[in-house]
C-alpha angles and dihedrals in degrees: 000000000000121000127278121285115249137171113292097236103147132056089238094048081057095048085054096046089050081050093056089037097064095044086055096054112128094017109157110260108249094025118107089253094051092052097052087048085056095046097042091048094056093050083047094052085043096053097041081045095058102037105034103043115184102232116193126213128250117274092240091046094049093049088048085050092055108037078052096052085050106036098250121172116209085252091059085064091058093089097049092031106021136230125032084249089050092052089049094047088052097043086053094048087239079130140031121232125262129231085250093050089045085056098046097048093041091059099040105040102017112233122156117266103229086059090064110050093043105110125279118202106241104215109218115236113267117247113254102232124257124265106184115099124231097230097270 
């Protein structure tokens, strides 16, 4: 019988646990083997959870990527976004997306949805300096 089953804390215990793995493919569900290959696939998943995070990109990232990878001018997003100022505002994360906008620019430029409604951090419009004078 294998070893005992034990946390996946190294790359190299994972390494070991993808091996056997792989030896235990296709084993029959309820049998021993089949247990151990539902056991060591959820440490697995755990570990690789834990240490490869999928990261996905930022929604306004993921749309100038796109509009890159097309050839998209800012004028081409008005009928997914609106105006030619909205699309400003969005592009320059003045403003977060809609639900109507996700839709629209998950349809037209396919990007995944769950792209597009992560946050964006809206960045707050910097103040004009001030130009009265304090009596000096």
């Amino acid at each position: 019988m294998s070893a005992s089953l034990k946390p996946i804390r190294t790359g190299s215990d994972h390494a070991a646990a993808l091996a056997e793995l792989e030896q235990l493919w296709g084993a029959p569900a309820g049998s021993p083997e089949g247990d151990r290959l539902e056991v060591l696939t959820i440490l697995i998943e755990a570990y690789e959870a834990q240490h490869f995070a999928r990261n996905h990109p930022d929604p306004i990232d993921a749309i100038l990527y796109r509009m890159n990878a097309l050839g998209l001018k800012r004028r081409d997003l008005e009928p997914m976004i609106g105006t030619r100022g909205r699309v400003a505002e969005i592009l320059n994360r003045r403003r977060p997306l809609s639900i109507e906008m996700i839709r629209k620019l998950h349809e037209a430029l396919e990007i995944p949805a769950e792209v597009l409604i992560r946050q964006t951090e809206i960045v707050p419009p910097t103040p004009l300096a001030s130009t009265t004078s304090d009596g000096d």
